[in-house]
C-alpha positions as CSV (number, residue, x, y, z in Angstrom):
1,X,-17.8,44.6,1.9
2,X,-14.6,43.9,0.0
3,X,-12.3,41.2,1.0
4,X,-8.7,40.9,-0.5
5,X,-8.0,37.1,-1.8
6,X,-5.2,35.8,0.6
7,X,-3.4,32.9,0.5
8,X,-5.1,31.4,3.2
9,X,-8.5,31.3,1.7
10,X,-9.4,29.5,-1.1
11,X,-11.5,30.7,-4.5
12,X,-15.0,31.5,-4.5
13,X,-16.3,29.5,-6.9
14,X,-16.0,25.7,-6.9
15,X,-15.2,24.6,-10.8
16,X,-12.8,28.0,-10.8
17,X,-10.6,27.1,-13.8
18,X,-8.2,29.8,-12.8
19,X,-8.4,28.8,-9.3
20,X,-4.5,29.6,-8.3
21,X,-4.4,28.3,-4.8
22,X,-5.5,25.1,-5.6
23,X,-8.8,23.3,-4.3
24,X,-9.5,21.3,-1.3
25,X,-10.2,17.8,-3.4
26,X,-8.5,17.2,-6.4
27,X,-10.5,17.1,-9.4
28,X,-12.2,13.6,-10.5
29,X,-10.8,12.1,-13.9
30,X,-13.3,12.7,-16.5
31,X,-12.7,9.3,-18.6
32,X,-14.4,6.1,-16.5
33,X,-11.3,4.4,-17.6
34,X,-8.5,6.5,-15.9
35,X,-11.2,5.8,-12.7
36,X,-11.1,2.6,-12.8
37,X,-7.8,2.3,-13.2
38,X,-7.3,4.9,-10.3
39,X,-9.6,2.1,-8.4
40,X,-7.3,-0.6,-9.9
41,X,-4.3,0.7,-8.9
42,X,-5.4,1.8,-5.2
43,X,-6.6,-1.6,-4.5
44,X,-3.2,-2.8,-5.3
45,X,-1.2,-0.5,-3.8
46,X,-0.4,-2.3,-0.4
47,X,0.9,-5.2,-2.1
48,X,3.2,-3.1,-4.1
49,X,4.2,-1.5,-0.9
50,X,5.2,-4.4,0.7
51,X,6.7,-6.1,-1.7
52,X,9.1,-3.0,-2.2
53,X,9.8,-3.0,1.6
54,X,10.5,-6.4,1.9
55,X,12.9,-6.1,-1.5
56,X,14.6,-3.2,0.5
57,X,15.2,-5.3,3.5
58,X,16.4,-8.3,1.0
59,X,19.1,-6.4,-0.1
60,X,20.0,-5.2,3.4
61,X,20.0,-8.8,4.7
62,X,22.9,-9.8,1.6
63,X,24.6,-6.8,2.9
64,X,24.2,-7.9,6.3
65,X,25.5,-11.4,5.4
66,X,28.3,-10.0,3.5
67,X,30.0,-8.3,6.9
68,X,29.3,-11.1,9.1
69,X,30.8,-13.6,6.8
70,X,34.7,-12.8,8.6
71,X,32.7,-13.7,11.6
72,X,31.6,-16.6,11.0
73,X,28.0,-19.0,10.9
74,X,26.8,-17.6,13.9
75,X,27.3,-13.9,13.0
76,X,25.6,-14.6,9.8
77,X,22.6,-16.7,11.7
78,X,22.1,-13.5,13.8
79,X,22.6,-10.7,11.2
80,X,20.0,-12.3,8.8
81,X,17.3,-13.4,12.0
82,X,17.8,-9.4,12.9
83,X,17.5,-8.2,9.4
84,X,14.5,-10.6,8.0
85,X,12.9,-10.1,11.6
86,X,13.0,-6.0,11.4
87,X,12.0,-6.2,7.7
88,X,8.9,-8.3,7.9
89,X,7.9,-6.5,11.4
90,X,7.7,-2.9,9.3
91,X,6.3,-4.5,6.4
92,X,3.5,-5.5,8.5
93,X,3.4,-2.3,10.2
94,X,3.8,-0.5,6.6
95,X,0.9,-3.3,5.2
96,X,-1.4,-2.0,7.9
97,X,-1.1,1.3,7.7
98,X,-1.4,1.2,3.4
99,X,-4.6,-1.2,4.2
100,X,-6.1,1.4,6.4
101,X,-5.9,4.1,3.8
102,X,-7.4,1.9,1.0
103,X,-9.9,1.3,3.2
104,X,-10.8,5.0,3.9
105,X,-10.2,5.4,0.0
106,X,-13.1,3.2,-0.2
107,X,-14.9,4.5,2.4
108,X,-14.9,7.8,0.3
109,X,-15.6,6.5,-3.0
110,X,-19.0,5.0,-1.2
111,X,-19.9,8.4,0.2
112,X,-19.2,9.8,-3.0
113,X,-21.7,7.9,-5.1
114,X,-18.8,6.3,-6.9
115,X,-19.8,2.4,-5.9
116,X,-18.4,1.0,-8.8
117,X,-14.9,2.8,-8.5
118,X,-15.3,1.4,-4.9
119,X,-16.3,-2.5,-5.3
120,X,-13.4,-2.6,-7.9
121,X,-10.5,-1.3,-5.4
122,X,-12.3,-3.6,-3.1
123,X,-11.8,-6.7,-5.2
124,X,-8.0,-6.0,-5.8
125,X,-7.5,-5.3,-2.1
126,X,-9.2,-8.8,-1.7
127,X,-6.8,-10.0,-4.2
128,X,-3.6,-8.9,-2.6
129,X,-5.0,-10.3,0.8
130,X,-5.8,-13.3,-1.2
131,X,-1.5,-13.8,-2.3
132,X,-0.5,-12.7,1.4
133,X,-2.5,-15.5,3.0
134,X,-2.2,-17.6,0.1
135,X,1.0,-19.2,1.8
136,X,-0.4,-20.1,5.2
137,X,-3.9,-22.0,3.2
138,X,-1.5,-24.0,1.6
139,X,0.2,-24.6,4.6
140,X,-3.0,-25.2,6.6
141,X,-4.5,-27.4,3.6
142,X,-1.7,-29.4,2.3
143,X,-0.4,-32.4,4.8
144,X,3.4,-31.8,6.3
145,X,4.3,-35.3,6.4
146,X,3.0,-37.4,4.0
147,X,2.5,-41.6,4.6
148,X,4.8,-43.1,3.0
């Protein structure tokens, strides 16, 4: 029986080079470089993330500052406890949520046979965890108030 091709339904065959509607998964890169840099670049890509959240929130806590300044030091103590405080809560919030999809995109990559595409986003998300905590061990590590 003949079916008419709708939009709803997607080619027959899977490699369809014509395939107009687009697939379900995108295609894999065929050059193990542009994978691993894929693998690089998604291991990375929460503390890229963040660090353009926070830069976003920098600039609104100068912009802050700059109105309360008429008002003065306690305006500006309040406008830049509100702004830092609201920008590092949805960086964390933003952090998690980017963290969470690396992790599936590794997930993936294991289910797909792809383990080395997988350890490698792996060891850059260990990397970025490795700079976000990196100012706490220091803290922890180093002594606050040294004898004289």
């Amino acid at each position: 029986m003949y079916q008419p091709r709708s939009m709803l339904r997607h080619s027959q065959a899977p490699n369809d080079p014509f395939d107009v509607f687009g697939s379900a998964e995108a295609p894999a890169p065929r050059w193990p470089i542009i994978r691993l840099a894929r693998a690089v670049a998604e291991g990375l890509m929460p503390l890229v993330i963040l660090a353009a959240v926070l830069g976003v929130f920098w600039e609104i806590s100068a912009i802050a500052r700059l109105f309360a300044t008429p008002y003065g030091i306690d305006a500006i103590q309040r406008a830049e406890l509100a702004t830092v405080g609201g920008g590092l809560a949805v960086g964390f919030v933003i952090f998690l949520i980017t963290a969470i999809r690396t992790l599936q995109g590794v997930r993936e990559r294991h289910r797909a046979s792809a383990h080395l595409e997988a350890t490698i986003t792996l060891a850059c998300f260990a990397f970025t965890l490795l700079i976000l905590l990196m100012p706490l061990l220091l803290a922890l590590a180093q002594p606050q108030h040294p004898a004289p």
